[in-house]
C-alpha positions in Angstrom: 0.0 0.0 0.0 1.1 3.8 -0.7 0.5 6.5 1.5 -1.1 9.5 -0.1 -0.5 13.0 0.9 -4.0 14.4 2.0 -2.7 18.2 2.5 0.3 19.6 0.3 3.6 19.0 2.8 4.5 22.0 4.0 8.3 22.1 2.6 6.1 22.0 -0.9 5.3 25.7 -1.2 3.4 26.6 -4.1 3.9 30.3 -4.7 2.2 30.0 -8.2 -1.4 29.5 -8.3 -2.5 26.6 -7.7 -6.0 24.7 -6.1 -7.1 21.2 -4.9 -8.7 19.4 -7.2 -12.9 18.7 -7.2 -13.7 15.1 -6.4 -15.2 14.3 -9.7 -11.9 15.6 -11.5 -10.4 12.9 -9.5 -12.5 10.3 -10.1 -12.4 11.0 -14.0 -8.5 10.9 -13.9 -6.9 7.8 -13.8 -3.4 8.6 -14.5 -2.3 8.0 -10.8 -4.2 4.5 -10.3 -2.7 3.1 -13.2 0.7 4.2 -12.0 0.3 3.6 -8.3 1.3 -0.4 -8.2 4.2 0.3 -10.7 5.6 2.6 -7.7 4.3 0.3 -4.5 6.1 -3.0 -6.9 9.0 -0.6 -6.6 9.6 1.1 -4.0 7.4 -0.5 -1.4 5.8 1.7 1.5 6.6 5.4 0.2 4.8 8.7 0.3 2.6 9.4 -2.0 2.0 13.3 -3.1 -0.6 13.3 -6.5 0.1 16.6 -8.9 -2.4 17.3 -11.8 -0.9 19.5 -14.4 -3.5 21.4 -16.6 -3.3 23.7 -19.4 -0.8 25.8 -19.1 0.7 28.8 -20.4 4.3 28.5 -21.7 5.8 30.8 -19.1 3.6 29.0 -16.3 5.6 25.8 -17.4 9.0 27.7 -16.8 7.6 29.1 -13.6 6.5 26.0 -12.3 9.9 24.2 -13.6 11.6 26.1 -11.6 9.8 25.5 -8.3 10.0 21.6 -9.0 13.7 21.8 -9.8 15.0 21.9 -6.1 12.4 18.8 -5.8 13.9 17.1 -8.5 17.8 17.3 -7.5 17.1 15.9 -4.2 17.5 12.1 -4.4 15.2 11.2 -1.5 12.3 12.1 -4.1 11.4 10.3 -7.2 9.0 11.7 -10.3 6.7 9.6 -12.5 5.4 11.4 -15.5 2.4 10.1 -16.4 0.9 10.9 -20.0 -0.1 8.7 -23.3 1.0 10.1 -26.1 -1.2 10.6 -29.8 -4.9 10.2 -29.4 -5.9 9.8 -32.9 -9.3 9.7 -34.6 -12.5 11.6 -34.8 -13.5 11.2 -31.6 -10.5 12.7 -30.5 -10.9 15.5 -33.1 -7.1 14.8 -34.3 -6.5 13.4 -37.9 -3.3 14.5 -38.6 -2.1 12.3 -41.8 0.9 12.8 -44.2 1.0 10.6 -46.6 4.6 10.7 -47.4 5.1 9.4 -44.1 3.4 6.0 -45.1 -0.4 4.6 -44.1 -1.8 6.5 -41.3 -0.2 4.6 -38.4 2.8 4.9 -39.5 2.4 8.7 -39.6 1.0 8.5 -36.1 4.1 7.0 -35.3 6.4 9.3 -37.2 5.1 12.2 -35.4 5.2 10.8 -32.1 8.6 9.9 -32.5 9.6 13.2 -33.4 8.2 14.6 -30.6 10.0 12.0 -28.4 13.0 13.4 -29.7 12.4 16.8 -29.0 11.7 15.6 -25.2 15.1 13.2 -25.4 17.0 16.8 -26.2 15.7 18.4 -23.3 15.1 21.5 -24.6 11.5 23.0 -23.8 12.0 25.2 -27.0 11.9 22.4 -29.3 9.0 20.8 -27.6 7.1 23.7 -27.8 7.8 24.2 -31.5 6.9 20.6 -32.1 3.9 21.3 -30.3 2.9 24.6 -32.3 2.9 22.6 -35.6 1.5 19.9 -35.1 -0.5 20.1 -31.4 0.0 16.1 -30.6 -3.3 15.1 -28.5 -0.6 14.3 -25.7 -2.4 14.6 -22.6 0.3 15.3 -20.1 2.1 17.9 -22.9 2.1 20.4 -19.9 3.3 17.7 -17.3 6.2 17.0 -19.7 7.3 20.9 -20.5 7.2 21.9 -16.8 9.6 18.6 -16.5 12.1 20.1 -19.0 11.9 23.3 -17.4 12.8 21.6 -14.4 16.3 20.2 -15.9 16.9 23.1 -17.2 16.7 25.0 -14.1 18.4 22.6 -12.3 21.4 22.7 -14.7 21.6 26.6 -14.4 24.8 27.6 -12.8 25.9 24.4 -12.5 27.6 23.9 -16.2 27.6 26.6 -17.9 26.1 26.2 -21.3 26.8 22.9 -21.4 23.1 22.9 -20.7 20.4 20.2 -18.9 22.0 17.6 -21.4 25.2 17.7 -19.6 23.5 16.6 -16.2 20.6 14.9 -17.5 19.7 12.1 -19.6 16.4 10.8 -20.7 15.7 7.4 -22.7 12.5 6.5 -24.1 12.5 2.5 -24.1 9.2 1.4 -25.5 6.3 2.7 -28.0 3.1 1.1 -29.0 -0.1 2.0 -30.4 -3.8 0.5 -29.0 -4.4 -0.3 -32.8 -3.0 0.2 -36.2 -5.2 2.7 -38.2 -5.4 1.8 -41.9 -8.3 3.8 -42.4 -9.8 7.2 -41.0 -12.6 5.9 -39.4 -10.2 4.1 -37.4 -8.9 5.4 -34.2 -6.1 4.8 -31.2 -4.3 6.1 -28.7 -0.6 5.5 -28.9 2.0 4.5 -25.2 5.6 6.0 -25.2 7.9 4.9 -21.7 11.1 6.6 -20.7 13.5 6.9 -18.1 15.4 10.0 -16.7 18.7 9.6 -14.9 21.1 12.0 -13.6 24.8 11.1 -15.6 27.6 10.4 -13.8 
């Protein structure tokens, strides 16, 4: 069993705005219970302390990067990011499709890939330009660009402009895609794991 935070720790100060969330939000997001028994497999008996990132500005992301940063270059404290990547199909309202990229799947997976390697950079820029062209139904997009802010700020001062990259790395290890669209009246929902480690 975990132990969920009921009240925001105290050494977590939130200087940005911020608000608990309504009990039917909860029960519609299911991001935490699916990750829950990875962490309890894991790490056993931990605390637990449950963050929903909504829309977001881009400079809210930075903002909020920064707060997390101290948070993330303590060891004692370990981040799950939780997010599926391209929901594609009407009922998402998303049909990207270029067909020089090969039959619709395969450009589902061409532009989830790219924006995979955006996040492997670390560079909020180019996730944010990935994002302005082709706005990838990636629920936790906000989750993930507050994360790079994060590394960043946490590299600042430290190396120079060496950048996040020289203190950071981050690995994706595994896609998949609920289905293979052939055809637009087709639709899925595509799965994208990584790992972030500190180097050295």
């Amino acid at each position: 069993p975990l132990r969920p935070s009921i009240s925001i720790p105290p050494s977590l100060s939130l200087p940005l705005p911020s608000k608990t969330m309504a009990r039917d939000v909860d029960e519609e997001e299911h991001s935490l219970e699916l990750q829950c028994p990875f962490v309890a497999k894991t790490f056993g008996l931990v605390r637990v302390v449950p963050i929903l990132v909504g829309a977001l500005s881009a400079e809210r992301e930075r903002q909020y990067g920064e707060l997390f940063s101290r948070y993330l270059e303590d060891p004692s404290n370990f981040f799950v990011i939780s997010s599926d990547f391209c929901h594609w199909g009407e009922r998402f309202r998303y049909t990207f499709y270029d067909p020089s990229y090969g039959k619709i799947c395969e450009s589902i997976e061409k532009v989830d890939r790219m924006g995979m390697g955006c996040i492997e950079s670390l560079s909020p820029e180019k996730y944010q330009a990935y994002q302005a062209q082709f706005d990838n139904t990636i629920c936790g997009r906000h989750a993930i660009a507050v994360l790079l802010h994060a590394l960043r700020a946490s590299a600042d001062g430290k190396v120079g402009l060496a950048g996040a990259e020289s203190l950071w790395d981050i690995r994706f290890l595994h896609y998949s895609q609920s289905s293979r669209v052939m055809r637009p009246s087709e639709s899925s929902v595509s799965y994208a794991s990584a790992v972030l480690a500190a180097r050295g």
